[in-house]
C-alpha positions in Angstrom: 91.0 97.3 136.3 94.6 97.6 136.3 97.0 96.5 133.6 100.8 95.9 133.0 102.3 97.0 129.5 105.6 95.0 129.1 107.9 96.4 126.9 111.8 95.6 125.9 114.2 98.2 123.9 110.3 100.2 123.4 108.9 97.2 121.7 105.7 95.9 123.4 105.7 92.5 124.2 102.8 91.8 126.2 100.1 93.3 128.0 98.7 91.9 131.5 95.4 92.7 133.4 95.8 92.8 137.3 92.9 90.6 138.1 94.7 88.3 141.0 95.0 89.0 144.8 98.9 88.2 143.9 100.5 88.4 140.8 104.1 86.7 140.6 107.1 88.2 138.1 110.1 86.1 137.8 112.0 84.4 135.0 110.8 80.9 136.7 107.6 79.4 134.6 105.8 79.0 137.7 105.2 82.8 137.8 101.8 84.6 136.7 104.3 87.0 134.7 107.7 84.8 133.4 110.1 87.4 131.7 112.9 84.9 130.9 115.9 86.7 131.1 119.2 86.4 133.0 118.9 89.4 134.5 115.7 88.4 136.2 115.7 86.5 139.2 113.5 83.2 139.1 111.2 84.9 141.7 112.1 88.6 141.0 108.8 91.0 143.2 105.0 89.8 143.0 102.2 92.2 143.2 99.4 92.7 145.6 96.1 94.1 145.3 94.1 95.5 148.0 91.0 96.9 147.4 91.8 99.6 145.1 95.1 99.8 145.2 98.4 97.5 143.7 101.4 97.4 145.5 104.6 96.1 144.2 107.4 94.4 146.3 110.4 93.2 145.3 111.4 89.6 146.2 115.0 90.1 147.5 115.7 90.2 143.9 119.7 90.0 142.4 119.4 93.1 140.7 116.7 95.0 142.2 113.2 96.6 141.0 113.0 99.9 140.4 110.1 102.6 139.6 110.6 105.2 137.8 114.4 104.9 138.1 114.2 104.6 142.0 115.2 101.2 143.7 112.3 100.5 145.6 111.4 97.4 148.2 107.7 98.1 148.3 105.6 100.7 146.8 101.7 101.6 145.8 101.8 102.1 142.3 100.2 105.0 140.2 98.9 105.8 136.8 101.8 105.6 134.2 104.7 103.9 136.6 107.5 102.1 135.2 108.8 99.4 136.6 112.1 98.4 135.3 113.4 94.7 135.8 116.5 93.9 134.2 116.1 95.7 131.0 112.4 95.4 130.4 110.4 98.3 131.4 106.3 97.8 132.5 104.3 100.2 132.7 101.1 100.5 135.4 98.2 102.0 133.7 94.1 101.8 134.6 91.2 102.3 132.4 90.1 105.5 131.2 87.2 106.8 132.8 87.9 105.2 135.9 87.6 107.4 139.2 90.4 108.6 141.1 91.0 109.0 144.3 94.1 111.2 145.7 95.8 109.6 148.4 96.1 111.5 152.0 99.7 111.0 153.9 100.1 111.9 157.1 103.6 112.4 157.9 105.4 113.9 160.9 107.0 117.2 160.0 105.7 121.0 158.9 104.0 119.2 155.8 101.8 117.0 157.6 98.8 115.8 154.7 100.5 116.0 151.4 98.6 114.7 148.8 100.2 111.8 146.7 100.2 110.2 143.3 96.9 109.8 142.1 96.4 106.0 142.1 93.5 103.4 140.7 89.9 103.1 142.5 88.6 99.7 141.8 84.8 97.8 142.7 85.7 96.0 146.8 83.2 93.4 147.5 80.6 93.6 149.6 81.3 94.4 153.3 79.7 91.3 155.2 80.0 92.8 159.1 77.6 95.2 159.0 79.0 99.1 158.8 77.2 102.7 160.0 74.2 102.0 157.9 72.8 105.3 154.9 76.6 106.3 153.4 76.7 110.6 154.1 79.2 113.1 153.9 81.9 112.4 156.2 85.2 113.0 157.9 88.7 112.5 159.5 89.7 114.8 162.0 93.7 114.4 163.2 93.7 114.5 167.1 97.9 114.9 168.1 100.8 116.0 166.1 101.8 118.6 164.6 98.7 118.4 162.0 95.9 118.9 165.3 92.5 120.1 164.2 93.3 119.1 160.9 90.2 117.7 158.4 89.6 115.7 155.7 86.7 115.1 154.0 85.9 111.8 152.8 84.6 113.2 149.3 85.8 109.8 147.2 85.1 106.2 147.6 88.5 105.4 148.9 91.0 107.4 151.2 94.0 105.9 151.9 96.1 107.7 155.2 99.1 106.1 156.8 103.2 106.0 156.1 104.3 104.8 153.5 106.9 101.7 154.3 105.1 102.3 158.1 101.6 101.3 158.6 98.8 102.5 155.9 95.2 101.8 155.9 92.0 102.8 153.8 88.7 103.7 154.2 86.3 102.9 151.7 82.3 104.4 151.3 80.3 101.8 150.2 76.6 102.1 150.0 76.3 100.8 153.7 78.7 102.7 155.0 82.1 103.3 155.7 84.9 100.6 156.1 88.0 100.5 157.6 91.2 98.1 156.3 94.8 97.4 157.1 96.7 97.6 154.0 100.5 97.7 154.5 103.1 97.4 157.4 104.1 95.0 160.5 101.5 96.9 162.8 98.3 96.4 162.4 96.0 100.1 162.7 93.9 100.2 166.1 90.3 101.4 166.3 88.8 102.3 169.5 91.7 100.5 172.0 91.3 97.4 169.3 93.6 96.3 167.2 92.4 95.5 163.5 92.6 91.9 162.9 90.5 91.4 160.3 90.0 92.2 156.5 87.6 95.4 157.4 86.0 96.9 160.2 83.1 99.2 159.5 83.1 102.6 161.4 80.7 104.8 163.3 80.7 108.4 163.8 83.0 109.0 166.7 85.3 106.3 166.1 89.3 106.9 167.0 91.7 105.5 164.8 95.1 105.2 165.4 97.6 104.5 162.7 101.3 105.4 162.4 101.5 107.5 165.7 98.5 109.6 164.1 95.0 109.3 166.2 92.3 110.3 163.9 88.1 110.5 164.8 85.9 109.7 162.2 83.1 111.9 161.9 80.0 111.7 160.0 78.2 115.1 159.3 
């Protein structure tokens, strides 16, 4: 589980678990997180979880959020991010002991599967449509672009590929097998011809995925 470590001139104030689909920040009382200060607007960014992973977003805010010093609209956070609102500073950290998962990018350009921040891997509930059965070793093989021929092996419980700000999605290894899920931008990912509508889609050896102008085949060994 997730936490947020609110602080103010390096004096904690409070400490809040992330245990709600969406958590509110804002100087209005209404919000999960109320930091009443002037300098904060009444409904300043609210965080998401998605499966694993916490996203922040800022709400059209009067004076911006920023991580790590960098304005940001929306943005996965990772272990030991500040977020600065006004002038309090919170800090994203997970439990110790919990396992990580190192998030796969693909981007077009000569660095096509950079590996980003390390972020939090959380339990997901149980996956009610039925995915590929016995969880094995698996896959994700890039089919166009310049990363072609490309592979990735599925060695964690959660892989996340995509853009960030563009279209990013996840796939999760749960003891039935593997799941697919949308998790950020206006487009939803497509698998086999079909868009992804729903919360998760489990996945079969073979499938094509296509996400952020990337088609990918999944591929159980």
């Amino acid at each position: 589980m997730g936490k947020l470590v609110i602080s103010l001139d390096g004096v904690v104030i409070k400490e809040v678990p992330i245990t709600k689909d969406k958590t509110t920040l804002g100087r209005r009382p209404y919000n999960d997180i109320v930091i009443d200060n002037l300098a904060v607007s009444g409904e300043h960014a609210v965080l998401q979880m998605v499966g694993a992973d916490v996203f922040i977003e800022d709400l059209n805010s009067t004076n911006g959020t920023y991580i790590n010093g960098k304005a940001i609209k929306k943005q996965l956070l990772a272990q030991n991010d500040v977020v600065e609102v006004g002038k309090y500073k919170i800090k994203y950290l997970v439990d110790e002991g919990t396992d990580y998962e190192r998030t796969v990018v693909y981007r077009q350009g000569p660095t096509t599967v950079p590996g980003a921040a390390a972020h939090h891997l959380a339990s997901m509930p149980a996956d009610r449509s039925g995915a590929s059965g016995a969880t094995g070793p698996a896959l994700i093989k890039v089919l166009n672009g310049a990363a072609v021929g490309r592979e990735v092996t599925l060695t964690k419980v959660v892989t996340t590929v995509g853009k960030p700000g563009v279209q990013v999605a996840s796939i999760t290894k749960r003891p039935t097998g593997y799941v697919f899920a949308h998790v950020e931008g206006a487009a939803r990912p497509i698998v086999n011809g079909k868009t992804v509508l729903g919360e998760t889609v489990p996945l079969r050896n073979g499938d094509v995925i296509e996400l952020a102008g990337t088609q990918m085949q999944f591929v159980q060994v």
